[in-house]
C-alpha positions in Angstrom: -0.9 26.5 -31.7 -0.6 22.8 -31.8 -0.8 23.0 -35.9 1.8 25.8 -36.0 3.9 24.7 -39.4 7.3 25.3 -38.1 6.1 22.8 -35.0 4.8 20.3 -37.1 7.9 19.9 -38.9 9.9 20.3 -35.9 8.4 16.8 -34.8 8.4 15.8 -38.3 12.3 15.9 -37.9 12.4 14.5 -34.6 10.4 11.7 -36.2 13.1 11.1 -39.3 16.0 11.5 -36.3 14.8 8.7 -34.1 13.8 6.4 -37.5 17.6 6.7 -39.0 19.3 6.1 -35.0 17.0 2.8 -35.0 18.4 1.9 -38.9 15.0 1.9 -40.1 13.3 3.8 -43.1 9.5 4.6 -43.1 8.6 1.4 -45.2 10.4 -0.8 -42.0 8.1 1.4 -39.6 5.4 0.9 -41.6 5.2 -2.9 -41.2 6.7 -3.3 -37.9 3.8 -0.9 -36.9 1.3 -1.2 -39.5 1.0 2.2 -39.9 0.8 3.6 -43.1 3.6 4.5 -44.6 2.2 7.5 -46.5 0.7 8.7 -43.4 4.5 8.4 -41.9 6.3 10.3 -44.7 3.9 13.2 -44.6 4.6 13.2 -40.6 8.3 13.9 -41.5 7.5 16.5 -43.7 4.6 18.0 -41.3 2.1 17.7 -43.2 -0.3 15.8 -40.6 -2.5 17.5 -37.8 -1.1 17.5 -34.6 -3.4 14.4 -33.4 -2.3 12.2 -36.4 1.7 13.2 -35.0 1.0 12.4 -31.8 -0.6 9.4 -32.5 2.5 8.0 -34.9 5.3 9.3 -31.9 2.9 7.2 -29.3 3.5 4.4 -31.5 6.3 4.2 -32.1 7.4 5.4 -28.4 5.9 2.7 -27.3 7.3 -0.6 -29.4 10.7 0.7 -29.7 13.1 1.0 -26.6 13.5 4.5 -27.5 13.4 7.7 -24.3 9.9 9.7 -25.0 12.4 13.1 -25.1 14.3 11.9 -28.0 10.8 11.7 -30.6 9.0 14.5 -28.8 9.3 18.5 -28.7 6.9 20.3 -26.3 4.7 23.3 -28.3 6.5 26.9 -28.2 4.0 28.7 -26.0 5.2 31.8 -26.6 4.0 35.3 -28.6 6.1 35.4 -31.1 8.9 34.4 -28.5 7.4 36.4 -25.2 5.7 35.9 -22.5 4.0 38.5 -20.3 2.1 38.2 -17.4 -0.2 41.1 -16.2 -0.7 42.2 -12.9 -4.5 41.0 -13.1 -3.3 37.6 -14.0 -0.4 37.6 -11.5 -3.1 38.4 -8.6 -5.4 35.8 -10.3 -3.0 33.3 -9.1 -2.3 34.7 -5.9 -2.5 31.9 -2.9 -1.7 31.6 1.0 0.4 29.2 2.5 0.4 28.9 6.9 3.1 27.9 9.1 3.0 27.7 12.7 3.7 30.4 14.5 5.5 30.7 18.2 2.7 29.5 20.0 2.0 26.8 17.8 -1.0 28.1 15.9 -1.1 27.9 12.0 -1.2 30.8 10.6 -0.5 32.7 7.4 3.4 32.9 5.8 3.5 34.1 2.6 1.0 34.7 0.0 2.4 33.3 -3.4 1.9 34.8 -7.0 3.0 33.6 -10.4 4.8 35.5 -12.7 5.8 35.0 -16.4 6.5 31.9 -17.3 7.3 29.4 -20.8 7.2 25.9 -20.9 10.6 26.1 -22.4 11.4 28.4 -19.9 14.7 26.6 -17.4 13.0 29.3 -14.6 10.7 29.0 -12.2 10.3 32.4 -10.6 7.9 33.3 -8.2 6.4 36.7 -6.5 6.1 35.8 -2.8 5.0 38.3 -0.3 5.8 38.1 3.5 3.0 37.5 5.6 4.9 36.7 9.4 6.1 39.8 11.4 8.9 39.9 13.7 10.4 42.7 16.5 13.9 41.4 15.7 16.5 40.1 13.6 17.2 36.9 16.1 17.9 33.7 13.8 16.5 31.4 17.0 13.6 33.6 16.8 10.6 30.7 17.4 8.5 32.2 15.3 10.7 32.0 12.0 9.9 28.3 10.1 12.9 27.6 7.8 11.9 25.2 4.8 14.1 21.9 4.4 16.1 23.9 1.1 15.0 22.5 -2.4 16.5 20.8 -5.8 16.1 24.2 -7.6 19.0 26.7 -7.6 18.0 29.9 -6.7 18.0 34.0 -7.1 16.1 36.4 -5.0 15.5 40.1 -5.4 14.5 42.1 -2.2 11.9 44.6 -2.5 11.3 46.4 1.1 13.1 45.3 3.9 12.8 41.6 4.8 14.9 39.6 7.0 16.4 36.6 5.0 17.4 33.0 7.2 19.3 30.5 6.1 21.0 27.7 7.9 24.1 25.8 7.2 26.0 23.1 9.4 23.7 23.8 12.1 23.9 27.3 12.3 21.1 29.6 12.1 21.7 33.2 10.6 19.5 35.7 9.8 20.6 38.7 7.6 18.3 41.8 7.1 17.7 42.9 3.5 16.8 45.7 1.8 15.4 47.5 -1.8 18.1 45.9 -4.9 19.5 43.5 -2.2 20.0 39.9 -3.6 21.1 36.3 -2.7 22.1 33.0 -4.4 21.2 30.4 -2.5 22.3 26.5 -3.5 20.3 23.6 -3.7 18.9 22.0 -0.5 20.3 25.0 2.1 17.3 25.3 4.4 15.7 29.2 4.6 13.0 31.6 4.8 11.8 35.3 4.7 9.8 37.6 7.2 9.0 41.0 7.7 10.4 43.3 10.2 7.6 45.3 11.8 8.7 48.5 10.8 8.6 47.8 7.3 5.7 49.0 4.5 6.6 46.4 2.5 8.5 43.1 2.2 8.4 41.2 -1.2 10.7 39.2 -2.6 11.1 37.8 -6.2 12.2 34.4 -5.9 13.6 33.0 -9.1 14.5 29.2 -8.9 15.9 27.6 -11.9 17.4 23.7 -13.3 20.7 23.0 -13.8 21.7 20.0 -15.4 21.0 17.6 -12.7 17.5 18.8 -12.5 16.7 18.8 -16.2 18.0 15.2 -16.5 16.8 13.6 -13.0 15.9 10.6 -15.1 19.2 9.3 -15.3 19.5 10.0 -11.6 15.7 7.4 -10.7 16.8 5.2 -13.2 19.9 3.9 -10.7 21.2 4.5 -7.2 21.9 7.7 -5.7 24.2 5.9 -3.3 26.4 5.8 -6.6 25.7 8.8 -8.2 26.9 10.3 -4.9 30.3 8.0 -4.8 31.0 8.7 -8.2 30.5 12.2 -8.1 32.3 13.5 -4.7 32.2 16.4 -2.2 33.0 19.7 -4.2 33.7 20.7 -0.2 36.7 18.0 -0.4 38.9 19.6 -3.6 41.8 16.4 -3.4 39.0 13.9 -3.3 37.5 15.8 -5.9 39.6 15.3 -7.9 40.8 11.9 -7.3 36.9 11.2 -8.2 37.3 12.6 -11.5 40.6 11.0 -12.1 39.5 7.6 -11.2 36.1 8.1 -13.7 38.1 8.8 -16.7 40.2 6.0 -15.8 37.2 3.7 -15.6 36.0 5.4 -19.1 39.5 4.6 -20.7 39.3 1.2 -20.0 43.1 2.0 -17.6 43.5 0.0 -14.6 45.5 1.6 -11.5 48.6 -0.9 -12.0 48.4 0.3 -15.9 48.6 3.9 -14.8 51.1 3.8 -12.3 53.2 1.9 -14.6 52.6 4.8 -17.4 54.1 7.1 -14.9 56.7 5.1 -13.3 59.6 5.8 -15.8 59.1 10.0 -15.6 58.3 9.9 -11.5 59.2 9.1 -8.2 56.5 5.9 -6.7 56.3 8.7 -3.7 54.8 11.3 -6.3 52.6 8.9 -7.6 51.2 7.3 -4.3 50.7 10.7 -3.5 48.7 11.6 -6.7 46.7 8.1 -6.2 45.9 8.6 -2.6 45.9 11.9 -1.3 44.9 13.6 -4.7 48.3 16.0 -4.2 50.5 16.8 -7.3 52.5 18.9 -9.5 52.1 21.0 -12.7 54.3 17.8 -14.6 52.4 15.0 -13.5 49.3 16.5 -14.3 50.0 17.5 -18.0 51.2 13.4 -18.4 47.7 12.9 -17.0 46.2 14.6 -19.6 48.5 12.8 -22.1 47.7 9.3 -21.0 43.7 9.8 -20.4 43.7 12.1 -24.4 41.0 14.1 -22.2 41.3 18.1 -22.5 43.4 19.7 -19.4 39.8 21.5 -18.1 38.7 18.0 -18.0 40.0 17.6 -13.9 40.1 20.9 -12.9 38.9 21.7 -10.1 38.4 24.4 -7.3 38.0 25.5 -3.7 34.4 25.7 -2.4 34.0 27.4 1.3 31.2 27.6 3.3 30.8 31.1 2.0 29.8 29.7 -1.5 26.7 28.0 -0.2 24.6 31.2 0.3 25.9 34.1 -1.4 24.4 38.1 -0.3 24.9 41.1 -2.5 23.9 44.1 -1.1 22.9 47.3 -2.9 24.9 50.1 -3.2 24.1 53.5 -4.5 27.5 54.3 -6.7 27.5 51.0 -8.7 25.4 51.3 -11.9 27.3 50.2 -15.2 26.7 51.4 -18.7 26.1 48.6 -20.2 24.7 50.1 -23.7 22.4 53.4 -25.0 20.5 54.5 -21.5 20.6 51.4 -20.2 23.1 50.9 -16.4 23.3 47.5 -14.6 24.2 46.1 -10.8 24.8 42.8 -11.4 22.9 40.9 -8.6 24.7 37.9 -6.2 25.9 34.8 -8.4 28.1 31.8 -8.1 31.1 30.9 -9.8 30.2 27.1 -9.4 26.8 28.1 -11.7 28.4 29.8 -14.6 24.9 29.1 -16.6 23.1 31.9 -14.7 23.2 35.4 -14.2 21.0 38.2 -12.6 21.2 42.2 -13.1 19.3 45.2 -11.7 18.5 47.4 -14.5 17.8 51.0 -14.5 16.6 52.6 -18.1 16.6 56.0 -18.6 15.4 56.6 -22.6 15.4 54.1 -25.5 17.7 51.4 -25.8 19.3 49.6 -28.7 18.1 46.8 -30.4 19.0 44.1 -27.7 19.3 40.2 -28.6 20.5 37.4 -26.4 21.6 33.5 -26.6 20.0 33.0 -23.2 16.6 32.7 -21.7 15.6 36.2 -19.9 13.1 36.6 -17.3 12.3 40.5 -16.6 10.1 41.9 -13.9 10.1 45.6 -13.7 9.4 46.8 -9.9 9.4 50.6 -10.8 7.9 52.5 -13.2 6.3 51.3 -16.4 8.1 51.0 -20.0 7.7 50.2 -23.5 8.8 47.0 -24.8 9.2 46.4 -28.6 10.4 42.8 -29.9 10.4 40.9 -33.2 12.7 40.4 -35.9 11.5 44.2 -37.3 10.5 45.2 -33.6 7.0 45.0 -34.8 5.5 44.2 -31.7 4.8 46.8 -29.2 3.9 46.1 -25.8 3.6 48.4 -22.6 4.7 46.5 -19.0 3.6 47.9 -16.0 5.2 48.0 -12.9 5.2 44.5 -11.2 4.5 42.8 -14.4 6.6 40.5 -16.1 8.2 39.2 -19.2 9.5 35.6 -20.3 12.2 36.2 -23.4 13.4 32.9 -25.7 16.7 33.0 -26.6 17.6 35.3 -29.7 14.6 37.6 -30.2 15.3 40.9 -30.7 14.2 43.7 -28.3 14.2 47.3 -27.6 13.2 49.0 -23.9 12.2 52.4 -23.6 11.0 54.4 -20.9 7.0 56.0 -20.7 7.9 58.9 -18.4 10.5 58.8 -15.7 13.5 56.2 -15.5 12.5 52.8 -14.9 13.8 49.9 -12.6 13.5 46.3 -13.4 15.3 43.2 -13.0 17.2 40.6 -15.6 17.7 37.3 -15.1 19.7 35.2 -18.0 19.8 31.5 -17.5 21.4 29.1 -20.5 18.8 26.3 -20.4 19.9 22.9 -22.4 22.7 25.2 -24.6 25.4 25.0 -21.4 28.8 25.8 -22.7 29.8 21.6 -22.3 26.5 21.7 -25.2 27.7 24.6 -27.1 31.7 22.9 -26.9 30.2 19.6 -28.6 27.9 20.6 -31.5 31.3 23.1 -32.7 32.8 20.0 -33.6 29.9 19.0 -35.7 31.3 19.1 -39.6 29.9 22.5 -40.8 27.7 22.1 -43.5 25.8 19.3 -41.6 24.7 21.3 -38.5 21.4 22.6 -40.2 20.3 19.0 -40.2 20.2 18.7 -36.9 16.1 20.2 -37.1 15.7 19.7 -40.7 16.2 16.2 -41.7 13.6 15.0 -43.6 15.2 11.3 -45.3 17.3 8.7 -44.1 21.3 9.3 -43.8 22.7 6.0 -44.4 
């Protein structure tokens, strides 16, 4: 896999990239590293073995005060742009973690299994089974050990009936969930699942993903949180939100306070504007002369109202809501947030053979009733049956087509942007057309 062409020459190009950003061709690398600048070239055009590569991108990684991300792409791990994960694998992986119980005695939780996953993949999701039974739904109840919340986002799909905790400003609650029930739950809210004691089963499939301050939590270690957290503001505060915003572009425009309020002065009243400067409070006017002073795009300070009822966010199932969303194939959409508008989750149900399906995001799929057929490829030349509780990791783009093997099947969807966020997707449409291939191909210096 490592000697895959097309991977080769990917690094190849991130090679050529990080040479013409440092103003250097291959014969300046060459002496500043004495490498040879033969073996160089044909690492551009991927003609080494992965060892040789590696070797060159260590090199130069380490004289040049260059990031290790911007000169190195990890391997596609993927079949031909799948993953699955088969139930003996999933149960391969299967482990138990203990928490204390009422009484103070460690004893079993959940049992964790994995499920498919990519390298590339922005998901993390996880088959957990509950392990603690309880006789109620009490959100005190002593025997119930809420984690401390975590950095990853998450989705969870309810299989069986589990009781669900979560806690926010100091208040327990503890809602009881059932089959095609879901939840979004937000970074850092403390929670954890049980089973009621009536119930045959209690699984959940817990599907945490990275957002953007995950994925780039080097810019966040290499200074002080203290000022990330000053700059950034309390979504939970929308005037001071926005006053944060407003006084960031300011910085980044090089505009002092006196200089703005003197911009505005001659088209408002000083009341307006020490309003605007210190309470974050104005009008449709003064906002569109805003946007014309800072030249920033009118999105640029929006902002919106986020309640406590944002933090956790329950969808329950309901019987009347499937969706057609194309040939034999209906859809519940699962809980989501409008503050994560990267993500999205959807119970499926399939009845017959779909349409070819394609998609610009990374899917996760874990079917949870009744086995189907999954074709993929750019011909659908690859055939592949997933049984129940198995799994599939899609890339972005490959073609698909579901069908069913004998009676409808159930499964669940979860689509997730990665890296190609809409603020990404905004930025390389302004790249000049006929240059945009380059952006993986370039094999010679630009300048």
């Amino acid at each position: 896999m490592e000697n895959d062409k097309k991977y080769l020459k990917n690094l190849g190009s991130m090679i050529q990239n990080i040479i013409s950003d440092l103003k250097r061709t291959t014969f300046h690398i060459s002496n500043e590293l004495n490498i040879d600048e033969e073996l160089i070239k044909n690492a551009i055009n991927g003609e080494l073995e992965f060892k040789e590569v590696k070797t060159i991108i260590d090199q130069i990684y380490n004289y040049y005060p260059i990031s290790f991300k911007d000169i190195y792409t990890e391997i596609d791990d993927t079949n031909k742009g799948i993953i699955y994960f088969s139930n003996e694998k999933s149960y391969d992986s299967r482990r138990i973690t203990k928490r204390n119980n009422i009484n103070n005695e460690e004893t079993e939780y959940y049992e964790y299994r994995d499920t498919a996953l990519s390298r590339h993949s922005p998901f993390k999701p996880e088959w957990i089974k509950m392990l603690r039974v309880v006789n109620d739904s009490d959100p005190y109840n002593k025997d119930v050990i809420l984690n401390k919340g975590h950095l990853l986002t998450q989705c969870t799909f309810f299989i069986g009936n589990v009781n669900f905790y979560y806690t926010i400003n100091n208040k327990n609650y503890c809602i009881e969930m059932k089959t095609g029930d879901s939840n979004f739950i937000t970074p850092y809210i403390p929670h954890s699942f049980t089973k009621p004691n009536n119930s045959e089963q209690s699984l959940i499939i817990a599907v945490t993903f990275s957002n953007k301050v995950r994925t780039n939590i080097n810019d966040l270690l290499f200074t002080n949180i203290n000022d990330i957290n000053h700059i950034s503001g309390n979504v939970r505060n929308k005037n001071e939100l926005f006053l944060k915003k407003l006084y960031r572009q300011l910085d980044l425009k090089n505009i002092s306070i006196d200089n703005f309020k003197n911009k505005l002065s001659n088209e408002f009243k000083e009341e307006e504007i020490n309003n605007l400067l210190e309470n974050g409070i104005f009008n449709d006017n003064i906002y569109d002369r805003i946007i014309e002073i800072l030249n920033i795009l009118p999105h640029e300070l929006n902002v919106y109202d986020f309640k406590e009822s944002d933090e956790v966010i329950i969808k329950y199932e309901k019987k009347d809501e499937w969706e057609n969303n194309c040939k034999n194939l209906y859809v519940k959409n699962l809980a989501s947030s409008k503050f994560f508008q990267n993500f999205s989750g959807s119970n499926n149900k399939i009845i017959g053979e779909t349409e070819i399906l394609k998609s610009s995001f990374h899917q996760y799929i874990y079917v949870y009733s009744n086995d189907i057929t999954f074709e993929w490829g750019e011909n659908l030349e690859n055939k592949k049956i997933i049984k129940q509780d198995e799994s599939l990791y899609i890339k972005p783009f490959v073609k698909y087509k579901l069908n069913i093997i004998s009676d409808e099947s159930l499964f669940i969807n979860m689509k997730l942007c990665g890296e190609l966020t809409t603020e990404y997707l905004d930025e390389f449409a302004t790249f000049y057309p006929n240059g945009k291939e380059r952006i993986t191909s370039e094999k010679s210096k630009w300048w």
